[in-house]
N, C-alpha and C positions, 0 to 999 in steps of 0.2 A: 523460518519466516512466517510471519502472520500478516493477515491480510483483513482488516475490519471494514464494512460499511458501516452504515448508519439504519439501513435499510436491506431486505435483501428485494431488490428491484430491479428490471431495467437499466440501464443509461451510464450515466459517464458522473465518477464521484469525480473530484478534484482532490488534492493530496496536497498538506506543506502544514507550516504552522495556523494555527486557528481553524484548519477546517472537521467536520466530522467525521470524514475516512483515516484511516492510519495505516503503515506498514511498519512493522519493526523486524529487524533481522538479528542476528546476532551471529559475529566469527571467532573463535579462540575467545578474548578476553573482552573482546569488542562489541558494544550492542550499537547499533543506529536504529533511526524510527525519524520518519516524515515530521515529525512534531519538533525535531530541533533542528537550527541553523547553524551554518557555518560562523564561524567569527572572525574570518576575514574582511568582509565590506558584504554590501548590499547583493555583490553579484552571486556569492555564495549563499542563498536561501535553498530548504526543503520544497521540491515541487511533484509532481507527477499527477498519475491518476489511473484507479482501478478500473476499467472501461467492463461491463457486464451484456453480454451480448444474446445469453442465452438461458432460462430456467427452467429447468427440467423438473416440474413436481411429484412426479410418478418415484423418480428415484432419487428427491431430493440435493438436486446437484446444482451448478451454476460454470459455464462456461463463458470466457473471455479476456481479454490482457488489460496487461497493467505497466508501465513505467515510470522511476521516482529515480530521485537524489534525496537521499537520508546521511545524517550526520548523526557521528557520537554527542550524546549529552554537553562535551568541553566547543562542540563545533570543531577539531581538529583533524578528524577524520570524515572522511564522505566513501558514502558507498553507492553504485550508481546500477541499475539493471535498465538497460533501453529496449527491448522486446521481452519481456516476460508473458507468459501463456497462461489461461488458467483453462484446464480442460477436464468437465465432469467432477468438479471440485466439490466433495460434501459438505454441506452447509451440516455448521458444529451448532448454533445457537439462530435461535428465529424460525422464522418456518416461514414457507414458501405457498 
């Protein structure tokens, strides 16, 4: 699983098609990522959001949760996480 801001900041990204956060995960054969929709109807959309509640600069870290609904590229698959954690997570790119 990957997990992008835009920013490494504070606050609440939003998550789904068009926005500047992303999650992409990948299972077996299967990748999803916040960036595609379902193609069932309208109620099937990409949503969630990385919430960042804590940045630690000393050790370069970033603590807070996040929850999404991400879909395969065809929209035929959805994969869903409702309390995911991030805890003392090292920040790979940016700086703090």
């Amino acid at each position: 699983m990957t997990l992008q801001i835009p920013t490494v900041a504070l606050g609440t990204f939003p998550l789904g098609e068009n926005t500047t956060a992303l999650v992409t995960y990948s299972e077996d054969e299967f990748s999803y990522s916040t960036n595609n929709n379902g193609n069932a109807s309208i109620v099937y959309v990409s949503d969630g959001a990385i919430i960042i509640d804590e940045l630690n600069t000393v050790t370069g870290t970033v603590t807070g949760t996040f929850y999404f609904n991400a879909y395969t590229a065809d929209g035929e698959r959805v994969m869903n996480f409702s309390e995911g954690v991030i805890y003392k997570l090292p920040v790979t790119e940016g700086t703090l």
